[in-house]
C-alpha positions in Angstrom: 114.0 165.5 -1.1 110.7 167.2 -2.2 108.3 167.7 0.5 105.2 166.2 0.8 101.9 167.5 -0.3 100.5 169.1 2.3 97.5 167.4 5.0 93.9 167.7 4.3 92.5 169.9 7.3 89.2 170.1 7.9 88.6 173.4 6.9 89.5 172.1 3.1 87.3 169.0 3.4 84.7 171.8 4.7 85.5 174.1 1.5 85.4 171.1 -0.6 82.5 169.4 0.6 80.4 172.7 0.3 81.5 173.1 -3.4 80.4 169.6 -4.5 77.1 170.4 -2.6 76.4 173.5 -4.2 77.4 172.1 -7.7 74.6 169.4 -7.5 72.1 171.8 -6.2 72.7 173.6 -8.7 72.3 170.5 -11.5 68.9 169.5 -9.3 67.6 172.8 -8.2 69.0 174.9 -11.3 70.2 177.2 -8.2 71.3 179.5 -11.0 67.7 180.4 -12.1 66.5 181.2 -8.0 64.9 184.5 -8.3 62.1 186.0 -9.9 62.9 187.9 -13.4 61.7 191.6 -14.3 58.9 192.1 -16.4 57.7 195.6 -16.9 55.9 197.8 -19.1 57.1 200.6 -20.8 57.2 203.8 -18.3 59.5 206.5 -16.6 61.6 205.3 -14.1 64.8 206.5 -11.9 68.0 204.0 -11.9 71.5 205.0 -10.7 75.0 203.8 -13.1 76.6 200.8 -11.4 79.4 200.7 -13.4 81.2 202.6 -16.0 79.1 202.0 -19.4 81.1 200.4 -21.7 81.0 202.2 -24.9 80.5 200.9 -28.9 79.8 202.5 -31.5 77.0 204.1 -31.3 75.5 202.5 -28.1 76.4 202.4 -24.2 75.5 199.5 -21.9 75.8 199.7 -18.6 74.4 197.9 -15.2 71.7 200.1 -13.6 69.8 200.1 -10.0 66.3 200.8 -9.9 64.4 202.4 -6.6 63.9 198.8 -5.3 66.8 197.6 -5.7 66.6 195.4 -8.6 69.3 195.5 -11.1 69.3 195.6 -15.1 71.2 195.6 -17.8 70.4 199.0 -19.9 71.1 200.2 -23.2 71.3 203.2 -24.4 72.6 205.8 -27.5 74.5 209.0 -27.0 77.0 210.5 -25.1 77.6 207.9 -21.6 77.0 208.7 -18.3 79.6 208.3 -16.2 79.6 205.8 -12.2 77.2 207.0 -10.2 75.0 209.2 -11.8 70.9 209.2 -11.8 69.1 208.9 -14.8 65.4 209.1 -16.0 65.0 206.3 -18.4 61.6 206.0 -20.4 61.4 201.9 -21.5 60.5 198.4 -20.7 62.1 195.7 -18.8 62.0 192.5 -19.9 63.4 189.1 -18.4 67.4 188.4 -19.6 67.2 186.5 -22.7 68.6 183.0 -23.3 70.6 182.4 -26.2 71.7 178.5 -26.2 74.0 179.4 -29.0 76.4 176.1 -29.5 80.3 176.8 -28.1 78.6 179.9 -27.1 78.4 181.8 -23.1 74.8 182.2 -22.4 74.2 185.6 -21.9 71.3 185.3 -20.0 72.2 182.6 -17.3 75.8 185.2 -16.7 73.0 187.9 -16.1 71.5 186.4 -13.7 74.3 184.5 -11.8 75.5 188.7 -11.3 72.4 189.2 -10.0 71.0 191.2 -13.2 67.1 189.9 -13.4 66.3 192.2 -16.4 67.4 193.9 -19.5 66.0 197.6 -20.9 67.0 198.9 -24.4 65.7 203.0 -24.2 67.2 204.0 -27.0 67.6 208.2 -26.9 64.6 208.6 -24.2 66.9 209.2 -20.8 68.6 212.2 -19.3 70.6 212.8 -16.5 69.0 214.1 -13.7 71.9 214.2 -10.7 76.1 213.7 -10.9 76.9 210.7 -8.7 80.0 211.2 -6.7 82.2 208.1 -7.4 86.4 209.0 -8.0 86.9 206.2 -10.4 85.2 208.5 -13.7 87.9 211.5 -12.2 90.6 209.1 -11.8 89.7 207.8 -15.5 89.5 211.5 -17.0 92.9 212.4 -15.0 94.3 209.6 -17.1 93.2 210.8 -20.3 95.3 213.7 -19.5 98.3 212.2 -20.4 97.4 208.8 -21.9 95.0 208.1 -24.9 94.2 205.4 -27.6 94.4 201.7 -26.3 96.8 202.3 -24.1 94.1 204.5 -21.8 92.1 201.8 -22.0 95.1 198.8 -20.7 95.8 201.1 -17.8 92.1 202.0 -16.8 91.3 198.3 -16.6 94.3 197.3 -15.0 94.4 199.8 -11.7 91.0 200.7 -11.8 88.9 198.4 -12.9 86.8 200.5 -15.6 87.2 198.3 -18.9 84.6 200.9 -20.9 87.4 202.0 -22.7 89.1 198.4 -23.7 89.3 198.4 -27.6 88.0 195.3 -29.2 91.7 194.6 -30.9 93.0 195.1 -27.7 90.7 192.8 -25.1 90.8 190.0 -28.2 94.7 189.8 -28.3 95.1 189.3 -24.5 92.1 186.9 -24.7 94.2 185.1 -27.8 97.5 185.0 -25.7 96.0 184.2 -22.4 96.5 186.7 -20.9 93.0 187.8 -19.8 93.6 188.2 -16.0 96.3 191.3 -16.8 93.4 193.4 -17.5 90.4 192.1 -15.2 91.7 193.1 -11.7 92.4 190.0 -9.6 94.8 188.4 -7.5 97.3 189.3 -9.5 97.7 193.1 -9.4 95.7 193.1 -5.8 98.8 191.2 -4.5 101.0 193.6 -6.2 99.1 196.8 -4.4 100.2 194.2 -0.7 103.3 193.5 -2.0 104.7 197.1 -2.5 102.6 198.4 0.6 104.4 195.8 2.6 107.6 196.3 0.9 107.5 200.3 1.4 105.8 200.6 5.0 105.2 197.3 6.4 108.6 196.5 7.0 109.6 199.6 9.1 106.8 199.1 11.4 107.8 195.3 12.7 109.9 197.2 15.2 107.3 197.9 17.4 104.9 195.2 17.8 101.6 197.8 18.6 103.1 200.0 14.9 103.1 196.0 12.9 99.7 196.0 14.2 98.3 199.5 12.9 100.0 199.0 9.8 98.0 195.8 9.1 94.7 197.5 10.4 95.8 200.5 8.2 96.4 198.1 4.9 93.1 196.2 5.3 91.4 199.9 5.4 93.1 200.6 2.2 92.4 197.6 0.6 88.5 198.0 1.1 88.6 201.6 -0.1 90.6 200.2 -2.8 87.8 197.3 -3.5 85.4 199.8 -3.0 86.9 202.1 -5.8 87.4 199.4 -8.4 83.8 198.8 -7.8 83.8 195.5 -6.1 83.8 193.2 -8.8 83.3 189.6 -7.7 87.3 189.0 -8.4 88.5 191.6 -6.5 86.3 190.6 -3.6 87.4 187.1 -3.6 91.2 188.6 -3.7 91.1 190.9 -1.0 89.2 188.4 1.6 92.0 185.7 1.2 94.5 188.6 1.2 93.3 190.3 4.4 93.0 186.6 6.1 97.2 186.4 5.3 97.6 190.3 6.9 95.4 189.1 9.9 97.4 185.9 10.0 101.1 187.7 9.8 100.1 189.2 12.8 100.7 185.7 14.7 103.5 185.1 12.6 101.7 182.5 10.4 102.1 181.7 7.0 99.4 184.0 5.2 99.0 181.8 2.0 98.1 178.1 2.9 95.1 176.1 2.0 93.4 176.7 5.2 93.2 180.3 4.4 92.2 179.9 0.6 89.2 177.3 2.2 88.1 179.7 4.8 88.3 182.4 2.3 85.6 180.1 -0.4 83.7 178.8 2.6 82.7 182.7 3.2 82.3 183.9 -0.1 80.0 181.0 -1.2 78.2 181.9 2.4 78.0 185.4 0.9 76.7 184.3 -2.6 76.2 180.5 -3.0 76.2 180.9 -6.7 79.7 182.2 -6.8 80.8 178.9 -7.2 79.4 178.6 -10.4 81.3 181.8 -11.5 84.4 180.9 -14.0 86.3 183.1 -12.5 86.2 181.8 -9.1 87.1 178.3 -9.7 89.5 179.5 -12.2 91.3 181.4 -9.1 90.5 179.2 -6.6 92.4 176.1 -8.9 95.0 178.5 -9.3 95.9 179.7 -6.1 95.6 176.1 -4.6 98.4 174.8 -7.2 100.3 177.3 -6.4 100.2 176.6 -2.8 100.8 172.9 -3.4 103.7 173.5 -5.9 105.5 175.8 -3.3 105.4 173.4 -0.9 106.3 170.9 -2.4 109.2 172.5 -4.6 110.9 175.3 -2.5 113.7 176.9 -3.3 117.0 174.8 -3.9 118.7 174.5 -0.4 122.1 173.9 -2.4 121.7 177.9 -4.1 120.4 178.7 -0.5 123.5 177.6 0.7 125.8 179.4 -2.0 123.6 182.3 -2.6 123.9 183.3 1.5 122.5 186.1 2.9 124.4 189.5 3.4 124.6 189.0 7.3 126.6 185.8 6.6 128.7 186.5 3.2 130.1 189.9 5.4 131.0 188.0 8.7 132.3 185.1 6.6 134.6 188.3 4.5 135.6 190.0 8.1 136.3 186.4 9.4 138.8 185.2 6.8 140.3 188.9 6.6 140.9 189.4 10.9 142.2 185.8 11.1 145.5 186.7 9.6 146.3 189.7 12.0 144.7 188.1 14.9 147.2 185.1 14.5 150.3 187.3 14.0 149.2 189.7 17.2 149.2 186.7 19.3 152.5 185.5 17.8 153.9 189.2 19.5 151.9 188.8 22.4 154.5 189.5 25.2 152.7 185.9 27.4 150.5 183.6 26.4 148.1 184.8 28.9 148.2 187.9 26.9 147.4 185.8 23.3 144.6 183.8 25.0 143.0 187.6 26.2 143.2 188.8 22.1 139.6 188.0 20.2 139.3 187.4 17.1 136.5 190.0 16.4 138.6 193.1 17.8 140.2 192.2 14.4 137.7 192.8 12.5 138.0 195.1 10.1 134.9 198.1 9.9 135.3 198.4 6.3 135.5 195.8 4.1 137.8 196.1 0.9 135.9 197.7 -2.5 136.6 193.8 -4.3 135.0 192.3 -1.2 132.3 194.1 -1.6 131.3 193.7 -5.0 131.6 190.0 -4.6 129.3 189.9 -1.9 127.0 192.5 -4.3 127.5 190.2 -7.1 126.4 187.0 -5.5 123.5 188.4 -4.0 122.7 190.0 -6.8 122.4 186.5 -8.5 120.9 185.3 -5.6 117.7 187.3 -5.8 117.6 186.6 -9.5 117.9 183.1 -9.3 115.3 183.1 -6.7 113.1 185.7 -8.6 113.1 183.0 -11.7 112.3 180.0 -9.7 109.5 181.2 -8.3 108.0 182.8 -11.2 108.5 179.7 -12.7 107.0 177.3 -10.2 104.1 179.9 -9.9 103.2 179.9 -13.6 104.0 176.6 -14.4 101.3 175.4 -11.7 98.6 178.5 -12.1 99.0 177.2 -15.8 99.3 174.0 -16.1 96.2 173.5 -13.0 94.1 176.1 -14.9 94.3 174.1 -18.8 91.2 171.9 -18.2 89.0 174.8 -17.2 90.4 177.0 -19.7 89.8 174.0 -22.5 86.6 173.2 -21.5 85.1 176.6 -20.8 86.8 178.7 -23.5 87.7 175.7 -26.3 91.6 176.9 -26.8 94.8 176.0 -25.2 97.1 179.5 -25.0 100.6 178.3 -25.9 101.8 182.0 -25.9 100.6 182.5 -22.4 103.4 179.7 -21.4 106.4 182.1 -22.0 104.8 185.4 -22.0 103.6 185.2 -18.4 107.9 185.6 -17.4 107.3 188.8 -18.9 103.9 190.2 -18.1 103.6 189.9 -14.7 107.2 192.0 -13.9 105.3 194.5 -16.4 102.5 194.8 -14.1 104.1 195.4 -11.3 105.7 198.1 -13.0 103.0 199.6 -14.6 101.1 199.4 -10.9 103.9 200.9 -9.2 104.3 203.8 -11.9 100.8 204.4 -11.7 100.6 204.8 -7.5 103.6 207.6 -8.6 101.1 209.1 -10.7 98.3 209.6 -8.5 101.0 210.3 -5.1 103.5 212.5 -6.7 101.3 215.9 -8.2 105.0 217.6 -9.3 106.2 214.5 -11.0 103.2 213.6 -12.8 104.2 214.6 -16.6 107.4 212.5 -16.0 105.7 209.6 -14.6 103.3 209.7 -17.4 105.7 209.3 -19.7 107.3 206.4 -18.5 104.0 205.0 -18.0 102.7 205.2 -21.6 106.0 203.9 -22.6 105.1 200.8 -20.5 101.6 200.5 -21.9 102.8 200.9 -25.7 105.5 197.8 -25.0 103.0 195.7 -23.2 100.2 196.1 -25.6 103.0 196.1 -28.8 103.9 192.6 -27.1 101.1 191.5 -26.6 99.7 192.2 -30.7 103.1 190.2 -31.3 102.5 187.2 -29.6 98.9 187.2 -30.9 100.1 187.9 -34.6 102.0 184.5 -33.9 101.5 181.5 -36.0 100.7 179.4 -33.3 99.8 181.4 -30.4 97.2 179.7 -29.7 95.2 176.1 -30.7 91.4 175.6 -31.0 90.1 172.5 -29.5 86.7 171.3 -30.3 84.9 168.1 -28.5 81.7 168.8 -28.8 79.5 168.3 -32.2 77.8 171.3 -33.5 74.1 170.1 -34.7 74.1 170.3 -39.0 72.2 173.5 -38.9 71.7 176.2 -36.1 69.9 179.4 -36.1 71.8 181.4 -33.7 70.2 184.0 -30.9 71.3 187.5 -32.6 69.4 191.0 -31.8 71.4 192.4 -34.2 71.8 190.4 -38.0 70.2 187.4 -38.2 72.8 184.4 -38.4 72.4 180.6 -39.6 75.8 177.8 -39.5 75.5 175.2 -41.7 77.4 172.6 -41.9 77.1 171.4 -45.8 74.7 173.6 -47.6 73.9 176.1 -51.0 72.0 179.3 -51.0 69.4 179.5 -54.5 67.9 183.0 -53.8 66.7 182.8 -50.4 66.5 179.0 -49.9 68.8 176.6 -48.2 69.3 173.2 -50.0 71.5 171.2 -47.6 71.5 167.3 -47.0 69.8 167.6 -43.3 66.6 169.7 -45.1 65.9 173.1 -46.6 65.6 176.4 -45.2 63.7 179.4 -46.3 64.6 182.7 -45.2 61.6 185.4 -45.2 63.4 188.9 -45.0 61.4 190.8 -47.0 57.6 191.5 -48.8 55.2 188.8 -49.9 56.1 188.1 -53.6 53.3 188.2 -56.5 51.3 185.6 -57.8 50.8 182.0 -56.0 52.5 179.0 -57.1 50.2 175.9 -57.8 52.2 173.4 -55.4 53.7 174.8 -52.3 57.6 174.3 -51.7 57.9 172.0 -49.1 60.3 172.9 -46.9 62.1 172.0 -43.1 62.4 175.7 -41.4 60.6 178.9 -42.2 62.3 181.3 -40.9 61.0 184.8 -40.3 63.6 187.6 -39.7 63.9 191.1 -39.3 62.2 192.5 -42.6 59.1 190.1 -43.0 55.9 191.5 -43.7 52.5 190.1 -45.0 50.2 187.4 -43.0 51.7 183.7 -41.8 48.5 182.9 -44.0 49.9 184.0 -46.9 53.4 182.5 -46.4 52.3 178.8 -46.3 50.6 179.3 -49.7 54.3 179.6 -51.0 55.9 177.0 -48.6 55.1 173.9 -46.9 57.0 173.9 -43.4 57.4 171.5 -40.8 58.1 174.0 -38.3 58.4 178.4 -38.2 60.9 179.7 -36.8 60.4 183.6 -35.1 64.0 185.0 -35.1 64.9 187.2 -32.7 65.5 190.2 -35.1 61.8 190.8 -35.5 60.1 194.0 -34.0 58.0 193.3 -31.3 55.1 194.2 -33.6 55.3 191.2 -35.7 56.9 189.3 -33.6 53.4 189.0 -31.8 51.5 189.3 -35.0 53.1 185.8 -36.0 53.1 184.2 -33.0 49.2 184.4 -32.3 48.9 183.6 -36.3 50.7 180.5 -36.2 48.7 179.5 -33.2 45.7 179.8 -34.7 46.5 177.7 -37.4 48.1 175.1 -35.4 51.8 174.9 -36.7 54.7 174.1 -35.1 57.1 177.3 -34.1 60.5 178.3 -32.0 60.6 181.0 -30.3 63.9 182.0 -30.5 63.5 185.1 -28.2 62.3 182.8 -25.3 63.4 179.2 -26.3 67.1 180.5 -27.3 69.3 179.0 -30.7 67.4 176.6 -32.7 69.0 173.5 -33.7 67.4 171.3 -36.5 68.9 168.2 -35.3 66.9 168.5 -31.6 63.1 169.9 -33.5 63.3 167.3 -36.8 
């Protein structure tokens, strides 16, 4: 009979109540926008490199640290620093921008929810002015020894958290496949690091009771340093505090992942940082983890393979049993009396080595044992992470992987190969070309696999709820970027059924027409010159758009023009997307 779901403690009803507190502060209070936002002029200042920049074409972006302790987002061209370093930066900071772009992530509300209260674009003006001492660039570069192309970039992001290298190809087929929580480090490969630590040390020091204990102390040490490497992402934070609550509770002999643990472990984290409950991916992992304690529970391993899949211990004494009871019964047939028989034991019959076909039976049902067991509980464990996960995954993210339903049987046993391979690589010195190889053999089958399953017909499906407004003029700092849903372009005009749009990209044309067009949208992008004046001689609008493209020059130059003559304008910089369906 399947057990029953597990009882409602109050430390859950805590966890729980505290969640659904925080989520309607946070629709009451818009606890997300708490904090003032950085608005500086243009000047010289000193920031240190957060995080490893992650690189594009010609650009860098990276999270800095000013002198007070603010944080930005800067931007920058040339050659990237690298964790750690001090820069002199010559630019302004301005608040994070808003996008509102439909079935889109706001950019600006992620910033700040990070605790990122400005953005800085310096283009060329910055230098390095001091090295910063961080391991993870070294660790990077000692991989780039060996490894190159994507596959560098799978293995940085998987053990060390630096995704500056992740190819777009490469980060949009895990996306496609669902597969995204291979590269960001988690739960998943921070479990892996406990697993093999337990696996290789742990279990010689349960002999002695004060060695169990250092070896737990010792572990939580390493997983800090570890966090602390990776550069404490939220995720890996959130890992390693319900991780070092099941070490601390193995101690006592307690089960280490239950739903006390995993409540305790979000009651201190939202302590911490209330607004990580707003975070996707904590209530992505939080969902996750719970179902999988609740599916564990409630469907444990078979007792009926328990029973025929035995352990070692009992398939040997059971052998040594049925092979001693034949010469134990004929020695007490030639027992001289019967008070010699009764003195005889059946286990000075035993036999010290068992036959070579005894022992590969035993091997071979063990051997199907652990693989039996190995498949169930991958199975249970993906099934329920999966399955709990589809609504978030749906609502936030507007697909449903049907690839990630099968190919999680054969990711996850890659990661804990390419983990273990890559604590080889950094341990052995003498071995390290050989373990290399292996390695980037690894990496080119799970990143081949991968681009197979995303190549797939239907590897994935697109769901869409929500209706997009008729017309949208999306939040874009680099080309300017319009949907329509039913619409012709005749020159630079728009003719669609919901009104027309005019697109000013470029000079002020000669000559005057004697009737103005008469028009929905004027929108002014990057390219635009002449007076706002001027413009309205040619067209009749019901409301000016400023697109985000413009330089900051005309930008202002329009704003204070369309003031003064009292029209209607949306400023896309600091009012995000416009839609036509929500201004009209």
């Amino acid at each position: 009979m399947p057990r029953s779901l597990p009882h409602l403690t109050p430390a859950v009803i805590i966890a729980l109540a505290s969640a659904a507190i925080l989520l309607v502060a946070e629709a009451f209070l818009h606890w997300s926008q708490w904090g003032e936002d950085i608005d500086l002029p243009v000047a010289t200042r000193r920031v240190v490199v957060e995080d490893s920049p992650r690189v594009r074409t010609k650009s860098w972006t990276s999270a800095v640290r000013l002198i007070d302790g603010h944080r930005v987002m800067l931007s920058a061209v040339g050659t990237p620093p690298r964790q750690g370093d001090t820069l002199l930066v010559h630019c302004a900071i301005t608040p994070p921008l808003d996008t509102h772009n439909p079935g889109e992530m706001d950019y600006g509300t992620w910033l700040r929810r990070h605790g990122i209260r400005g953005t800085a674009y310096c283009g060329s003006h910055w230098k390095r002015v001091a090295e910063g001492h961080s391991l993870r660039p070294r660790l990077v570069e000692l991989y780039s020894r060996y490894i190159g192309g994507s596959e560098l970039g799978v293995v940085a992001a998987m053990t060390l958290g630096d995704r500056s290298l992740m190819q777009t190809e490469t980060r949009e087929d895990f996306s496609v496949v669902g597969a995204s929580h291979v590269l960001a480090l988690s739960g998943l490969h921070l479990s892996i690091l406990v697993a093999l630590y337990m696996w290789g040390i742990g279990r010689w020091l349960r002999r002695w009771r004060w060695a169990e204990v250092c070896g737990v102390l010792t572990g939580l040490l390493l997983m800090i340093g570890y966090v602390q490497l990776a550069g404490a992402p939220v995720s890996l934070v959130r890992a390693a505090t319900m991780l070092g609550l099941a070490l601390l509770c193995s101690l006592w002999e307690r089960r280490g992942l239950t739903l006390n643990n995993l409540a305790l472990s979000a009651l201190l984290l939202m302590l911490w940082s209330p607004s990580v409950v707003l975070d996707v991916g904590f209530q992505l992992s939080f969902v996750a983890v719970a179902a999988i304690v609740v599916a564990t529970q409630r469907w444990p391993y078979p007792r009926r393979w328990h029973h025929w899949f035995g352990i070692r211990m009992e398939l040997e004494d059971r052998a040594r049993e049925r092979l001693a009871r034949p010469l134990h019964m004929q020695a007490m047939m030639q027992a001289a009396t019967p008070e010699d028989a009764q003195r005889l034991l059946l286990r000075d019959f035993m036999p010290k080595d068992l036959p070579l076909s005894e022992r590969l039976r035993i091997s071979l049902r063990l051997m199907m044992g652990r693989l039996t067991r190995l498949v169930w509980d991958m199975t249970i464990v993906s099934l329920a992470a999966q399955v709990a996960t589809l609504p978030l995954v749906v609502y936030y993210f507007h697909t449903v992987p049907l690839s990630g339903l099968w190919l999680s049987f054969v990711l996850i046993p890659m990661a804990y190969v390419l983990i273990g391979l890559a604590l080889l690589f950094f341990t052995l010195p003498p071995l390290r070309p050989w373990v290399a190889i292996a390695l980037r053999s690894s990496l080119v089958l799970l990143t081949g696999l991968v681009s197979w399953a995303a190549s797939l017909p239907y590897s994935h499906l697109r769901v869409e709820w929500e209706s997009e407004p008729p017309l949208v003029i999306c939040h874009r700092l680099g080309n300017p970027e319009l949907r329509c849903r039913q619409g012709q372009w005749q020159g630079n005009v728009l003719h669609s059924p919901d009104g027309r749009v005019v697109r000013i990209d470029a000079r002020l044309p000669r000559g005057v027409p004697q009737h103005p067009l008469r028009v929905e949208v004027l929108w002014l992008c990057r390219g635009a010159s002449g007076h706002l004046s001027q413009w309205i001689r040619l067209y009749r609008p019901q409301v000016v758009v400023l697109d985000a493209t413009l330089s900051d020059y005309m930008y202002d130059r329009f704003r204070s023009e369309a003031d003064s003559l009292h029209l209607r304008y949306h400023d896309i910089k600091r009012q995000g997307a416009y839609l036509l369906s929500t201004l009209r």
